[in-house]
C-alpha positions in Angstrom: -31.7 211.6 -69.5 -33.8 214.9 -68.8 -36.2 214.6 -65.8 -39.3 215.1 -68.4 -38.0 212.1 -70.4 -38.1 210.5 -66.9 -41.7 211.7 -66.1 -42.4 211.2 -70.1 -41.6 207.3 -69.2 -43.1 206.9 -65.6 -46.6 208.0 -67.3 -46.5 205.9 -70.3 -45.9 202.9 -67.6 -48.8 204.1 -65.9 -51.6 204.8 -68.5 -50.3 201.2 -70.4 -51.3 199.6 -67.4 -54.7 201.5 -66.8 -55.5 201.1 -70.7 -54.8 197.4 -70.4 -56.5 196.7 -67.3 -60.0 199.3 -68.8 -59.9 197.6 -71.6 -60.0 194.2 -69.8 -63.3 195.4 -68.3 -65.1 196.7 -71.7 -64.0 193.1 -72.9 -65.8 191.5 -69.8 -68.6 194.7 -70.2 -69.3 193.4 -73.6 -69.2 189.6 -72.0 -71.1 190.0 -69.1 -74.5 190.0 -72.2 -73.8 186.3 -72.0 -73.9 185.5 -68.2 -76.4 183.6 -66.9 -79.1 185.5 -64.7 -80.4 184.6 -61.3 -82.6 185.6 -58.6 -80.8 187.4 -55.3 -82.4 189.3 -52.8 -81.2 192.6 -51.5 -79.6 191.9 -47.8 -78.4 196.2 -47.1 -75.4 198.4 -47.8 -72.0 197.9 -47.2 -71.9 194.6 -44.4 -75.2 192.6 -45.4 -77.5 193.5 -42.4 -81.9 192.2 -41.7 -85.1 193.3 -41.4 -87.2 195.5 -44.0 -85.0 198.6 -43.8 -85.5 201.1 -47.1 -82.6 202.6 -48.8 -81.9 205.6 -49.1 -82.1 207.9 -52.3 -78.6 208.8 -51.7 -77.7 205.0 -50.9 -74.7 203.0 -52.8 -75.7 200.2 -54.7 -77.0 197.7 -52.1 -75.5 194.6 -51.0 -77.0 191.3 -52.3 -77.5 187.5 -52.0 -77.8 185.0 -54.7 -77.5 181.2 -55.6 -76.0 179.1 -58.2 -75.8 175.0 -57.8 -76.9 175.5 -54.1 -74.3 177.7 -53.3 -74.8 181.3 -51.7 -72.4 184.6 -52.9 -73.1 188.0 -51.8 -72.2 190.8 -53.9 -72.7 194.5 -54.5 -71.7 195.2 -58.2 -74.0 197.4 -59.8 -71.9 196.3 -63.1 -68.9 195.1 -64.6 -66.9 198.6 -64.5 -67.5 198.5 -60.8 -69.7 201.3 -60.0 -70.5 201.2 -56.2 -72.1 204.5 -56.1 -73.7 207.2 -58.4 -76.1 208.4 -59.5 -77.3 205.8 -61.6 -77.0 203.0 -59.4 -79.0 205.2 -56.6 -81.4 206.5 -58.6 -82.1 202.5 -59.8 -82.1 201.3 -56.1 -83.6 204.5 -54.3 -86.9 202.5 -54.1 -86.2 199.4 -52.9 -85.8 197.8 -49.5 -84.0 194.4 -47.9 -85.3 191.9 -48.5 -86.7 192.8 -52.3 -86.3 190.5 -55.5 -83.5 191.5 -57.6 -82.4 189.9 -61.2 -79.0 189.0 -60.7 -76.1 188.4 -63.7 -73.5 186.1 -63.0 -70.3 184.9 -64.9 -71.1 181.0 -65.6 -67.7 180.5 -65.5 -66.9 182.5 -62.4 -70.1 182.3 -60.2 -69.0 184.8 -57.7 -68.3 187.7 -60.3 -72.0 188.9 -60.3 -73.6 192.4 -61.2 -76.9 194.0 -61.2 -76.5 195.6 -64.9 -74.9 193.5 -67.3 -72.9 194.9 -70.7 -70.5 198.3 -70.7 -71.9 201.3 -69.4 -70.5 204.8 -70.0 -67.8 205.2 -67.3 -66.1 202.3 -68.6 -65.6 204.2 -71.9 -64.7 207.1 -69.5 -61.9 205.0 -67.6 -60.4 203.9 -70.9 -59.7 207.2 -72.4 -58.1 208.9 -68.9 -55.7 206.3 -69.6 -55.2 207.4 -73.4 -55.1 210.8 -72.2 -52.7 210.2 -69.9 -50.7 208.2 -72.4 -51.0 211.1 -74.3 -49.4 213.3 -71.4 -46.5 211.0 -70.9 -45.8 211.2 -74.4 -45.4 214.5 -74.5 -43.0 214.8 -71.9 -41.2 212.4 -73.9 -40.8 214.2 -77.0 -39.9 217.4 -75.0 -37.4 215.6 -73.3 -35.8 214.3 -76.4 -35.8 217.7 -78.1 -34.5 219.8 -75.0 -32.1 217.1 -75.0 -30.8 217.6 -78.5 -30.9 221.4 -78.2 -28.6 221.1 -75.6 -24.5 220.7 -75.7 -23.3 217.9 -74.2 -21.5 218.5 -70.8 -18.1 219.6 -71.2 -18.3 220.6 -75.4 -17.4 224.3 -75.9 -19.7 226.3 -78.5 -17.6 227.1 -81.4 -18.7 230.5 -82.9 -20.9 229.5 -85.4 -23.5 227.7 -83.0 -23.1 231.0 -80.7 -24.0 232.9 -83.8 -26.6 231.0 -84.4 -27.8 230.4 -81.4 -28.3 234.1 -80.7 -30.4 234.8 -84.0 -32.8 231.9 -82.7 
């Protein structure tokens, strides 16, 4: 087996993972319209911390609080893909400060999976297809593996003189 075939294989593994696990979060992207929406209230960045303390423009998306059935989860999922940080998400929070009202989307079936932006956004499409491309890649190394493979005498075969002949006018 050439070390390309090897590589070829190692990437498809890879990207058939990532395209499976992307394509679990467009499918939860496109199920996330569905959830159920809340009120939370914004608690900081990072470690929920008090007082009134604004955000920065250049802030992550900011940590939250919210309730469902009496019980209190803390998140800090701008949406389903994950995005903790951006420009979109700090452009959308640049302005507000602990303590604000936020509208909160949970999963009705998973309470704790909550975001700030329900549905698919871009990057999730983005995800997706670096893991066709690399599917793409590792494909390629397969089929050049294969044909360097068959281009090449086995180990040990001698070259009679018509594949020398031939060999030299290619």
């Amino acid at each position: 087996m050439q070390s390309s075939q090897i590589a070829g294989i190692a990437f498809s593994l890879v990207s058939v993972y990532l395209i499976q696990h992307f394509g679990r979060a467009l499918q939860r992207g496109r199920a996330s319209h569905g959830w159920r929406r809340t009120d939370g209230y914004i608690v900081g960045r990072g470690t929920p911390i008090g007082g009134l303390q604004r955000l920065e423009d250049s802030a992550a998306v900011p940590t939250y609080t919210y309730s469902v059935n009496g019980v209190e989860y803390t998140s800090n999922r701008y949406d389903v893909a994950g995005t903790r940080s951006g420009a979109g998400p700090a452009a959308a929070f640049a302005d507000h400060v602990v303590g604000q009202r936020v509208t909160v989307w949970y999963d009705p079936a998973d309470p704790g999976g909550a975001v700030l932006v329900p549905g698919v956004q871009s990057s999730s499409y983005q995800r997706l297809l670096s893991g066709v491309a690399l599917l793409v890649v590792g494909v390629s190394f397969l089929i050049a593996g294969t044909v360097e493979s068959r281009s090449e005498p086995a180990k040990g075969q001698k070259l009679t003189s018509t594949q020398t002949t031939d060999s030299v006018r290619h």
